[in-house]
Structure formats: structure tokens, C-alpha cells
C-alpha positions as a Markdown table, in Angstrom:
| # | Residue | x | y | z |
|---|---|---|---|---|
| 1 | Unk | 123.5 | -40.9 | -32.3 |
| 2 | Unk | 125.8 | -43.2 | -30.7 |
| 3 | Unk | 125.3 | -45.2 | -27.7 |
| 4 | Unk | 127.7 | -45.7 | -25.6 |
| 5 | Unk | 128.3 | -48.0 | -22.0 |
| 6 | Unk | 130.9 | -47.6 | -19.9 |
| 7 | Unk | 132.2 | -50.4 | -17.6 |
| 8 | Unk | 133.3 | -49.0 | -14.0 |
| 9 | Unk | 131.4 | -46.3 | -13.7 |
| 10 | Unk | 132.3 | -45.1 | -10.5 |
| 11 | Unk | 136.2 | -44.9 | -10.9 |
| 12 | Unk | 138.2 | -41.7 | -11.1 |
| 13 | Unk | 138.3 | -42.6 | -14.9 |
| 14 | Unk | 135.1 | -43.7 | -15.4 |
| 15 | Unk | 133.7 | -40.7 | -13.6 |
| 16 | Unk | 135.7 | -38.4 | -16.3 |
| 17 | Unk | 134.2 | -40.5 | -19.4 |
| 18 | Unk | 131.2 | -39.4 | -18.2 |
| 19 | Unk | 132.2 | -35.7 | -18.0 |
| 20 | Unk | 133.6 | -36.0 | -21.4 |
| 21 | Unk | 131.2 | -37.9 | -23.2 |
| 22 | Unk | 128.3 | -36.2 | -21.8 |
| 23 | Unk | 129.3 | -32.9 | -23.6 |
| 24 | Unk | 129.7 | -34.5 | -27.2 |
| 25 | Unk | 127.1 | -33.9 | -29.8 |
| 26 | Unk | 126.8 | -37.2 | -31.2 |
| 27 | Unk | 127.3 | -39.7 | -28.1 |
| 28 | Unk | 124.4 | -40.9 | -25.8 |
| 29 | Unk | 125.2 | -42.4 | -22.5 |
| 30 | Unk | 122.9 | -45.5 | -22.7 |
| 31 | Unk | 124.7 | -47.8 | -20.0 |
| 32 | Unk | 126.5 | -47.2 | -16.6 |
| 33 | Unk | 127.7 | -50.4 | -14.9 |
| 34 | Unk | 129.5 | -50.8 | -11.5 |
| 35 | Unk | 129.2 | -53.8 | -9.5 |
| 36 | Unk | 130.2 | -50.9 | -6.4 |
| 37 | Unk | 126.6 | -50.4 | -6.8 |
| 38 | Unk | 123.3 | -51.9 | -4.9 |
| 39 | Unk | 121.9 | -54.4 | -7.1 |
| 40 | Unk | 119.1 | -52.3 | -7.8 |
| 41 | Unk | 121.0 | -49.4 | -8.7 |
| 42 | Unk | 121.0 | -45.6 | -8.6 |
| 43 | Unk | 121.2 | -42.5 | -11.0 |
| 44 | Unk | 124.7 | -41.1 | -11.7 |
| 45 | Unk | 123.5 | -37.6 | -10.7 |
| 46 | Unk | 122.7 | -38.9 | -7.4 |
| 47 | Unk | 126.0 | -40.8 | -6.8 |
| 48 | Unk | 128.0 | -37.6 | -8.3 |
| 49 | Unk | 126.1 | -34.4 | -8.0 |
| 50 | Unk | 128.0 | -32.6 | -10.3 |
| 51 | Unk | 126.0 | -34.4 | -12.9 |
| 52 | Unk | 122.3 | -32.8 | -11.9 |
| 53 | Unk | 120.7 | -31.5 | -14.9 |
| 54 | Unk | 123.6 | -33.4 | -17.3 |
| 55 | Unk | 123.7 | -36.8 | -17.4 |
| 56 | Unk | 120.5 | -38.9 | -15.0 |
| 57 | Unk | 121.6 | -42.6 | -16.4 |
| 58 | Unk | 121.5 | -45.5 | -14.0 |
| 59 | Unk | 123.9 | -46.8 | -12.3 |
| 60 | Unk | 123.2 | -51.0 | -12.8 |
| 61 | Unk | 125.5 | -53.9 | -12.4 |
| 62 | Unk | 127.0 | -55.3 | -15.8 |
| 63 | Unk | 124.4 | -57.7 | -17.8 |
| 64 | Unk | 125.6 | -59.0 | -21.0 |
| 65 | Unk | 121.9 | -58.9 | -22.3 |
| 66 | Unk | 122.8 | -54.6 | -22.0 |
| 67 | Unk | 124.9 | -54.5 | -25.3 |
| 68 | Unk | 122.1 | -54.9 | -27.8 |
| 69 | Unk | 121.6 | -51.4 | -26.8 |
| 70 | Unk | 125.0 | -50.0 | -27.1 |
| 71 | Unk | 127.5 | -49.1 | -29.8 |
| 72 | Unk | 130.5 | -48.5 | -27.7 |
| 73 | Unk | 131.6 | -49.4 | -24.6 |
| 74 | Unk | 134.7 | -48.6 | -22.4 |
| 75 | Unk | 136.0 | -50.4 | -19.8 |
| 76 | Unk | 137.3 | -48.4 | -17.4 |
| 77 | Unk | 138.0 | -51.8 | -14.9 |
| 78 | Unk | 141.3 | -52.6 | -13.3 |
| 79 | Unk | 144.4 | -54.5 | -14.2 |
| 80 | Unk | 143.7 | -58.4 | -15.0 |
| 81 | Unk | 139.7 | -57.5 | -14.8 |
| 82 | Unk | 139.1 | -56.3 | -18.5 |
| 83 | Unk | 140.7 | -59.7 | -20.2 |
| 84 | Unk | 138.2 | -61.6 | -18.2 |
| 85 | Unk | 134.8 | -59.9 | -20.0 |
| 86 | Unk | 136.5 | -57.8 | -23.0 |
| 87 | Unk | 135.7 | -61.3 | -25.3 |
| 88 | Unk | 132.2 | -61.5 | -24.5 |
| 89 | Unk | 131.8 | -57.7 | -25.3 |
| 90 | Unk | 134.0 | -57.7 | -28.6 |
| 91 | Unk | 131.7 | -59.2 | -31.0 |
| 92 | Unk | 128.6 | -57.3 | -29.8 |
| 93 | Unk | 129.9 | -53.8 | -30.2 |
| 94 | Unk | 131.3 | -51.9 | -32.9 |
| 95 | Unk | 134.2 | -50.3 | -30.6 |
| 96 | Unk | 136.1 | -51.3 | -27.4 |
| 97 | Unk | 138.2 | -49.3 | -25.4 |
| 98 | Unk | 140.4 | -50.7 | -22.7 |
| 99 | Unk | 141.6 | -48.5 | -20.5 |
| 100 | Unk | 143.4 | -51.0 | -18.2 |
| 101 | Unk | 146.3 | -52.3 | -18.9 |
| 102 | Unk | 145.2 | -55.8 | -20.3 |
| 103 | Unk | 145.7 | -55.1 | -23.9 |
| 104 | Unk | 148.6 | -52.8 | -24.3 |
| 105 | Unk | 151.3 | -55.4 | -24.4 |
| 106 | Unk | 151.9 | -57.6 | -28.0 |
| 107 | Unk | 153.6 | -60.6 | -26.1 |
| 108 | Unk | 151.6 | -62.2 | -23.3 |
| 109 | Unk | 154.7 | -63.2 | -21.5 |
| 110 | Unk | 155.7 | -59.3 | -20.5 |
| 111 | Unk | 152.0 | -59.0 | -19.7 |
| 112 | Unk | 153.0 | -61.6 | -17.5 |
| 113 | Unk | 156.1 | -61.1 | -16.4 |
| 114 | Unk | 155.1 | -57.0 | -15.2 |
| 115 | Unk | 151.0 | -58.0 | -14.3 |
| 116 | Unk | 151.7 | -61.8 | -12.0 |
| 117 | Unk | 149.2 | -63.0 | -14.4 |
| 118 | Unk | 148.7 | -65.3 | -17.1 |
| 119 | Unk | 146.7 | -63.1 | -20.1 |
| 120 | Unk | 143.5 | -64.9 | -20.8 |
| 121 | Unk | 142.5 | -63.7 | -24.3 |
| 122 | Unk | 145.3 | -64.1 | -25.8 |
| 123 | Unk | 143.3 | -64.5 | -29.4 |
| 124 | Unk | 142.8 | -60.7 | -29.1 |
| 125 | Unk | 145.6 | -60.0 | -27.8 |
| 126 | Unk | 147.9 | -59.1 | -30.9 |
| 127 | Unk | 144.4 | -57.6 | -32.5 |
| 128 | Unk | 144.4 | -54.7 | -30.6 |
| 129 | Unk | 145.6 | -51.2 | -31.7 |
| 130 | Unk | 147.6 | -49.2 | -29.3 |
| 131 | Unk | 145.6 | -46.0 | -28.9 |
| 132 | Unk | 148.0 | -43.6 | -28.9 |
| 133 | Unk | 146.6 | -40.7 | -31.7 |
| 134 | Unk | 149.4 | -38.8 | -32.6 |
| 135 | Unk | 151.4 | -41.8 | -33.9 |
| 136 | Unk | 148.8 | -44.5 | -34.4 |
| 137 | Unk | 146.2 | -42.3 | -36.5 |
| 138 | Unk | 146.1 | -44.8 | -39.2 |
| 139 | Unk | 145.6 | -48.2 | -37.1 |
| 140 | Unk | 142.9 | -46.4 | -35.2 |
| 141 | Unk | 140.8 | -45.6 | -38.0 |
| 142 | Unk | 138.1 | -48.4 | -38.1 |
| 143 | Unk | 140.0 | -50.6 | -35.1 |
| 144 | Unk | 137.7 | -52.8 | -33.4 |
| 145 | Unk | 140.0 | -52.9 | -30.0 |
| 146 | Unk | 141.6 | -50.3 | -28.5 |
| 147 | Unk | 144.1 | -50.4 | -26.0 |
| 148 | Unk | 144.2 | -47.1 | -24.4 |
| 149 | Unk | 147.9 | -46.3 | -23.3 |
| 150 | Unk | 148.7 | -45.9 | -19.6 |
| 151 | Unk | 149.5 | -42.1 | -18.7 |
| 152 | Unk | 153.7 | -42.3 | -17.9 |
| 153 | Unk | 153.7 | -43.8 | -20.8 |
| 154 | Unk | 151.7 | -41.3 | -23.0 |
| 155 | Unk | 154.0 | -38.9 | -21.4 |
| 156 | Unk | 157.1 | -40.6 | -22.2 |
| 157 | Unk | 156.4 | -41.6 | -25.5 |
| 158 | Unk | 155.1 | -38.2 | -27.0 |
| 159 | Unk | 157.9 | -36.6 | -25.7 |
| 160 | Unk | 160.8 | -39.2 | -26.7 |
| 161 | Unk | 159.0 | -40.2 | -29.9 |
| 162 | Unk | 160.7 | -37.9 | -32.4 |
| 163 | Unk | 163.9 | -38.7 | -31.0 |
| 164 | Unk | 163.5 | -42.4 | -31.4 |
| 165 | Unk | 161.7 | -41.9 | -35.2 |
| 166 | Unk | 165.3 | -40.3 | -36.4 |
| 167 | Unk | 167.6 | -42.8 | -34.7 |
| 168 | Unk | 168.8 | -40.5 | -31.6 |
| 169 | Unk | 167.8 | -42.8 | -29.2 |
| 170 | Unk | 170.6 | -45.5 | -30.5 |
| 171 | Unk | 173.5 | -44.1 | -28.8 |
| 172 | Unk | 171.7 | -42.4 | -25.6 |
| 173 | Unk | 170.7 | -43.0 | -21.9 |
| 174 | Unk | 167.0 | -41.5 | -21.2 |
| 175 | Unk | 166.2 | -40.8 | -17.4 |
| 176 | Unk | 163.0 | -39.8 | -16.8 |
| 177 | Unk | 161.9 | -38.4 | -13.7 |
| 178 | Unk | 157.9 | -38.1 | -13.2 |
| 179 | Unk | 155.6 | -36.9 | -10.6 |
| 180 | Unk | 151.9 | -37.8 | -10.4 |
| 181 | Unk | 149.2 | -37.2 | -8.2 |
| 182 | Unk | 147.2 | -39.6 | -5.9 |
| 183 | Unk | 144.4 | -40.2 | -8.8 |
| 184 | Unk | 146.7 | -42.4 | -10.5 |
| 185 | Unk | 146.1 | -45.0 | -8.0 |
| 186 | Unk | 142.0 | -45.2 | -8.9 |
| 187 | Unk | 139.4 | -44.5 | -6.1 |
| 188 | Unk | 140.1 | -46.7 | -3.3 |
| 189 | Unk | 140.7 | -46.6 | 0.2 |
| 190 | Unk | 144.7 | -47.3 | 0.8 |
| 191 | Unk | 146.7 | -45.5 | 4.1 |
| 192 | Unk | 149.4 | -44.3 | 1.9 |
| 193 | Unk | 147.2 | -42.5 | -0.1 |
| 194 | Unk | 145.2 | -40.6 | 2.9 |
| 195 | Unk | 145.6 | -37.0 | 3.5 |
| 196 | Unk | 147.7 | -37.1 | 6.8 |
| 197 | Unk | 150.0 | -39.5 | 5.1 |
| 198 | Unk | 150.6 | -37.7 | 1.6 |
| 199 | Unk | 150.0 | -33.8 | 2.4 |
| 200 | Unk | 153.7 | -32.4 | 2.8 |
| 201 | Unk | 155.2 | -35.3 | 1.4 |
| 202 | Unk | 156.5 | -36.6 | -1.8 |
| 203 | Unk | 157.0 | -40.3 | -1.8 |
| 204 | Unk | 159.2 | -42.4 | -4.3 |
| 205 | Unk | 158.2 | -45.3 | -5.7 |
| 206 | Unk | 158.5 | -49.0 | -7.7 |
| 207 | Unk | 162.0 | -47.2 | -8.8 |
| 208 | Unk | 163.1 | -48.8 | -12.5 |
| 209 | Unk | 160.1 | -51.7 | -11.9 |
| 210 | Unk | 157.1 | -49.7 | -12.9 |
| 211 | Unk | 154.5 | -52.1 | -14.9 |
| 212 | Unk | 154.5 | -48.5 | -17.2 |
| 213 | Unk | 158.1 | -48.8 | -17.8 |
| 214 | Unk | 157.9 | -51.9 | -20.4 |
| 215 | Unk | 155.2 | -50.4 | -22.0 |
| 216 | Unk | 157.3 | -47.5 | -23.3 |
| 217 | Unk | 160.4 | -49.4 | -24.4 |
| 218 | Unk | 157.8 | -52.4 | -25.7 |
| 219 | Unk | 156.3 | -49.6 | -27.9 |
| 220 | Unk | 159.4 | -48.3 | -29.5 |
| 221 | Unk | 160.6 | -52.0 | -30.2 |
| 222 | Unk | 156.8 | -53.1 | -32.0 |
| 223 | Unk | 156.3 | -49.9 | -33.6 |
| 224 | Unk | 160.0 | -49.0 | -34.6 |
| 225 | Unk | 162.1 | -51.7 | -34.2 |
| 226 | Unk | 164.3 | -49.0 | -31.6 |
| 227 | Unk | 165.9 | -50.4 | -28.4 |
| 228 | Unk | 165.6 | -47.5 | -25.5 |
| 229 | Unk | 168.0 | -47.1 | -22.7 |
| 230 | Unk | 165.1 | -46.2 | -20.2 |
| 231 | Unk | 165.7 | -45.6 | -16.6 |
| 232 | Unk | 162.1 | -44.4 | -14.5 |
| 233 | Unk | 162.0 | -42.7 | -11.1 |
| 234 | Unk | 158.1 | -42.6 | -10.5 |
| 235 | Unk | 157.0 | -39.8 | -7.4 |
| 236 | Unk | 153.9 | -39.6 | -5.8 |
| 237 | Unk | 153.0 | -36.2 | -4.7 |
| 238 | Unk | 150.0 | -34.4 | -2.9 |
| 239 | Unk | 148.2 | -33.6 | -5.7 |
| 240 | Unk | 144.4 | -35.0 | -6.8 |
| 241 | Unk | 145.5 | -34.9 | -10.6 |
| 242 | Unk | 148.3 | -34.4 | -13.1 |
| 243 | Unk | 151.5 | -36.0 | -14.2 |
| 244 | Unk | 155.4 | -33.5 | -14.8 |
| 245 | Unk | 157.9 | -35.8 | -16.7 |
| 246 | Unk | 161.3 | -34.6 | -17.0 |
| 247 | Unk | 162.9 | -36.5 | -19.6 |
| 248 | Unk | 166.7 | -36.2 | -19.8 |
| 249 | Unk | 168.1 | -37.6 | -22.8 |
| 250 | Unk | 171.9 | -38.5 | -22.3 |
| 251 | Unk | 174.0 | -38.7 | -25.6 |
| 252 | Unk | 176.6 | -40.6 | -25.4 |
| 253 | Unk | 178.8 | -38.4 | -27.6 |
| 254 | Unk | 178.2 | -34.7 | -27.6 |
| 255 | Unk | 175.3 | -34.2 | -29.3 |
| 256 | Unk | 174.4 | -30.4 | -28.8 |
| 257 | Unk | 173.0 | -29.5 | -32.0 |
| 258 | Unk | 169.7 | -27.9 | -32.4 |
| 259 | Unk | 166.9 | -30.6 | -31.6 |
| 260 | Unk | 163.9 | -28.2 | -31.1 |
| 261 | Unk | 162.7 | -28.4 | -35.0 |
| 262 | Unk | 162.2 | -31.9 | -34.3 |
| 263 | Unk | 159.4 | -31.3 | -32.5 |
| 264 | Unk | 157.7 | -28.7 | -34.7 |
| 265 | Unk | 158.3 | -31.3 | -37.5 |
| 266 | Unk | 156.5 | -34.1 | -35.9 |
| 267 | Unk | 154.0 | -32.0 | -33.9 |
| 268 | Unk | 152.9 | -28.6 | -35.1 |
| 269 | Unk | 149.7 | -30.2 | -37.1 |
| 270 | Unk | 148.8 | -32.1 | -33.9 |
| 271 | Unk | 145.0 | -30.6 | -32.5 |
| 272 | Unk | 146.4 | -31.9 | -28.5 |
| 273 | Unk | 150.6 | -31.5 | -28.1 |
| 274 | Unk | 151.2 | -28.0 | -27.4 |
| 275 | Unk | 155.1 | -27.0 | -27.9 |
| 276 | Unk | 156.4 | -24.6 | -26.0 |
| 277 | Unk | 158.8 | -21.8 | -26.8 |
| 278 | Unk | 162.4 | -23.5 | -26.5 |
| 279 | Unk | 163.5 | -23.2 | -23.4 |
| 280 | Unk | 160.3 | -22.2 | -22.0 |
| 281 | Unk | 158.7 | -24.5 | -18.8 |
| 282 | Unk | 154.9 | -25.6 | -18.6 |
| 283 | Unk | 153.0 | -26.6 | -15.6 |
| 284 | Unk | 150.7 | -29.1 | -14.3 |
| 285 | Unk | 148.1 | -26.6 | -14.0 |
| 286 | Unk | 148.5 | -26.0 | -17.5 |
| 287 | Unk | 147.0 | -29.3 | -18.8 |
| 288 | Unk | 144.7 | -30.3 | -15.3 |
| 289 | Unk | 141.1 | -30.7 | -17.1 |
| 290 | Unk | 142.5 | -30.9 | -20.7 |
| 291 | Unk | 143.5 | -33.5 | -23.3 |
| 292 | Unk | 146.3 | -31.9 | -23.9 |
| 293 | Unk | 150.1 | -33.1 | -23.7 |
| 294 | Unk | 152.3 | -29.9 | -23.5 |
| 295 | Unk | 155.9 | -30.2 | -24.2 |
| 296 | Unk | 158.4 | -27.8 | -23.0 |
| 297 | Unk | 162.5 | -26.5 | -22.5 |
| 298 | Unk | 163.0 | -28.8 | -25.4 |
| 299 | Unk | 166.8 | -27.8 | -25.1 |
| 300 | Unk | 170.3 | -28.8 | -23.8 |
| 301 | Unk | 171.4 | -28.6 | -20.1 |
| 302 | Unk | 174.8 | -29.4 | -21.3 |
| 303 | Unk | 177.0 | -30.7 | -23.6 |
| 304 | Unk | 174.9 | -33.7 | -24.1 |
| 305 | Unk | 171.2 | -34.1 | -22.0 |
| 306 | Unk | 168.6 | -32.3 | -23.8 |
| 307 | Unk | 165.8 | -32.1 | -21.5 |
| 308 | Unk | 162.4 | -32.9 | -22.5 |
| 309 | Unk | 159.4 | -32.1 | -20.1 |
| 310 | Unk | 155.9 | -33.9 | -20.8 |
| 311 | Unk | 153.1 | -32.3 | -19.1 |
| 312 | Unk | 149.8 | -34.3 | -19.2 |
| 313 | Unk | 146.8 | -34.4 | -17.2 |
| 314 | Unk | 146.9 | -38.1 | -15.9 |
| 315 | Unk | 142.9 | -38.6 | -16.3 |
| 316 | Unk | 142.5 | -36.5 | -19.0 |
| 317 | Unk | 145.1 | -37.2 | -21.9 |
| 318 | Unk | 146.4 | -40.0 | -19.8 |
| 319 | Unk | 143.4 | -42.1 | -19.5 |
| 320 | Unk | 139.6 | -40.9 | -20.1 |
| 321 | Unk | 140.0 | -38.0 | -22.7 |
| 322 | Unk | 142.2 | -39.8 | -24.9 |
| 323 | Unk | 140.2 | -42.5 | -25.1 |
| 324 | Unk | 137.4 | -40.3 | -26.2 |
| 325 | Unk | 140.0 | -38.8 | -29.0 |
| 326 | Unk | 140.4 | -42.5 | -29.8 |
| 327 | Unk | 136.3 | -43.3 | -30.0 |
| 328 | Unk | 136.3 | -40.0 | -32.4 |
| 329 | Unk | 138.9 | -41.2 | -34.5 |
| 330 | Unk | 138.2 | -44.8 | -34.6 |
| 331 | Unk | 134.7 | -43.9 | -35.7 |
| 332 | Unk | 135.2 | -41.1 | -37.8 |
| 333 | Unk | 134.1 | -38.0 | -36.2 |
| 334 | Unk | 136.5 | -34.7 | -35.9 |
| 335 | Unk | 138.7 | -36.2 | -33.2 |
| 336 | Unk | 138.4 | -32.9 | -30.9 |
| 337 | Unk | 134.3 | -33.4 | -30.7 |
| 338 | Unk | 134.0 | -33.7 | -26.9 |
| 339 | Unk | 137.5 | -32.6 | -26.0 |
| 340 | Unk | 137.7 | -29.2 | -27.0 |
């Protein structure tokens, strides 16, 4: 049995870790931390109901003497949070997960340059793995640190990622237009996130200066030494959960040639990327509650944009179930324990 902690307990993400991990068959929940919490601390099941007669695990603030106990822990913290404790943790744990965005970037100057702060384990900075499965399989396997990938960018990727692997990308403009719903920003009180604010609205935002926007074109250049030509349009819209990106690749010469098989190549052995029929479209509701990443049309609109669209649940495969795919895979078990 392993024992796992989980650091944030009482985020949107760390709320779903708990969901997920609850339900696998070889994963205790030992540790719950959240500072949110009275001193004195309270039982999950009491804080989030849904949890009665599942998971009854206290609710305590963090204590470093806490990770004898524990195997794995996840740190489901904000931006800038998880470098501060992550090296204390590291050497006391068989497995970290970082779910922020603290890890995710090789060079500690674009963590920099996209965070307004100076990266403060910069030792473990170039150790960590980039958790996403369905390229990354091998550096997972036994990894020590996982950076788990934000969700536009495990949308983008997945979907551009055969593309880039056969040199497509070189000559081509990608535009990718995404919509997400108000979970994305965590659990906290903001007014542009209330309901009289959001409901009937759909707000743009951070246009082409998304933190998540590096992190796409930094993975192509580490992992394939590929420049992309990446242009992001990120949309809030009044929905708790769920992110649509439509991905439209623009080739500079005309490039309408039959793209689909691409993605059965790469994909078809993959447990959690579902492709759709070509020319087919998925939905949000499709993936809400899932680990899955469903890509459909997969197919020109003309002479030369092929349209890509990435459907992902944006706490699921974009944050807490794909780091549970990670734990599985970093540790050996059937990566779909928990997930499926």
C-alpha cells in the first residue's frame, strides 16, 4: 500500500486528488495539509461532504516531521509556493508531483521572465521530468520529480505534437483559440470570477502573454529541438470546468494532403487520447470528469489550416488526474488504476 500526502488540500485540484486517489486500490491517503485550515484541523469529509463514508483524513497544516509517514506527496500549491518547500520534501519521499508551475520550465530565466520571480531551487530545476504520459513514458518511469504540465498546454501539445514530431510545424503558423472555465483560476474569491460578473459573458484574456504559452513552444524546443510559430487567444467562459482548443495550423504552402493517419499513428495505443472520426467535433461534456484528452475534425478548412480541436477536462487531464497517470507510471502500476 502506498501512502500518499497531498499539499493544498483544499484547492479545486487538490479536492480532485482526493477524488481520484481515493478510488485506487493501492494508494492510502495518509496526509492532508492546508494551511486554509484551523490549526487544529478538521476531517476532509466534514470540510467536503461528498467525501462521507470515502475518505475521513484530517485536514492539518504542513509539518515536515509528516513525511516519515508518506511515500508520495503532491503539491497541489500555487505558482512560486512549491519551489519554496519542494527541496525539503525531495529527499524524504520516493515521488513528487508538482502541480504548479514551478518546475515545468528547463531554464530559470523564462521561469522568470513569465512567473516575476527568481526560481529558488534551481539544483532541481533541470532534474525534473515533464509529466506529460503520452510522450514522456520513458523519463517518467522511476523519476523522482515530476512536473505536472499546465492544462492549455497539455491541450496544445497532444494535439500539435505529431505535427511537430514529422517536421510540419517548420514552415506553419499555429493559432490556437481556447476556452476554459472559471476552475482554472483555483478556489479563491476574485470579482471577475463571481456569478453576476461571468454568467452570460465570455471574457478574453492575457492575449499572446499567457505564462502557458512558453511552456508549449519551451517543450517542443527541449524535447525536439522544433521552433513553433504559436499565437494564443485564451477565453474565460461561464463554465465550473473544461477546456475546447481549436488549433488551426496554417501552412505556409498548400499543404492539403491527408494528415488524419498521423494521429492514429502516434495515438491509437494511447489508454487516455480518444480520436475522433475525421471531421467529426467533440465536446466539453465529453471529457468533464475524465482523464481523457479527445481529439477531433482532424482535417483541412482550406487549402492550408487543418484544424485540430483538443478537448480536455482542465482538472482532470489537465491537472489532478494526470498527475495520478504520472504517480502510476512513475511507480509502476497499470497507469489507468484510479482513472478508469
Amino acid at each position: 500500500m502506498i501512502h500518499v500526502g497531498i499539499i493544498g488540500a483544499l484547492g479545486y485540484t487538490g479536492k480532485e486528488l482526493i477524488h481520484y486517489l481515493s478510488r485506487h486500490p493501492v494508494v492510502r491517503i495518509y496526509k492532508l495539509w492546508d494551511n486554509a485550515v484551523d490549526k487544529k484541523g478538521a476531517r476532509i469529509d466534514s470540510i467536503f461532504p461528498e467525501f462521507k463514508n470515502i475518505v475521513n483524513t484530517k485536514v492539518e497544516h504542513f509539518n515536515k516531521k509528516d513525511l516519515d509517514v508518506v511515500d508520495v506527496v503532491f503539491l497541489a500549491l500555487p505558482h512560486t509556493v512549491s519551489m519554496k518547500i519542494a527541496p525539503s520534501i525531495l529527499d524524504k519521499v520516493s515521488l513528487l508531483i508538482d502541480l504548479s508551475a514551478d518546475y515545468r520550465f528547463k531554464s530559470h530565466k523564462s521561469y522568470q521572465k513569465w512567473y516575476k520571480a527568481d526560481h529558488l531551487d534551481k539544483k532541481n530545476l533541470k532534474k525534473a521530468v515533464y509529466g506529460l504520459p503520452e510522450i514522456n513514458r520513458s523519463e517518467i518511469k522511476g523519476a523522482k520529480l515530476i512536473a505536472n504540465p499546465g492544462c492549455y498546454p497539455t491541450s496544445m501539445i497532444l494535439g500539435l505534437y505529431p505535427l511537430a514530431k514529422e517536421g510540419l510545424l517548420d514552415n506553419a503558423q499555429v493559432i490556437v483559440d481556447s476556452k476554459t472555465g472559471t476552475s482554472g483560476a483555483g478556489r479563491k474569491a476574485a470579482t471577475g470570477l463571481i456569478f453576476s460578473e461571468l454568467n452570460g459573458n465570455l471574457r478574453p484574456y492575457k492575449i499572446n502573454k499567457h505564462q502557458h504559452m512558453p511552456e508549449v513552444t519551451a517543450f517542443f524546443k527541449d524535447e525536439l529541438n522544433k521552433s513553433v510559430d504559436l499565437s494564443f487567444v485564451p477565453q474565460l467562459i461561464p463554465i465550473n470546468r473544461g477546456i475546447i482548443s481549436m488549433i488551426y495550423t496554417v501552412f505556409k504552402n498548400k499543404k492539403k494532403k491527408d494528415l488524419y493517419g498521423l494521429y492514429k499513428k502516434y495515438y491509437s495505443k494511447e489508454p487516455f487520447i480518444r480520436i475522433s472520426k475525421k471531421g467529426e467535433v467533440t465536446e466539453l461534456k465529453d471529457v468533464a470528469f475524465t482523464n481523457f484528452c479527445d481529439l477531433s475534425y482532424l482535417d483541412f478548412i482550406n487549402d492550408n489550416t487543418f484544424l485540430i480541436i483538443s478537448c480536455i477536462d482542465n482538472l482532470g487531464k489537465g491537472a489532478a488526474s494526470q498527475a495520478v497517470q504520472n504517480m502510476n507510471i512513475a511507480l509502476g502500476f497499470d497507469e489507468k488504476e484510479g482513472l478508469i
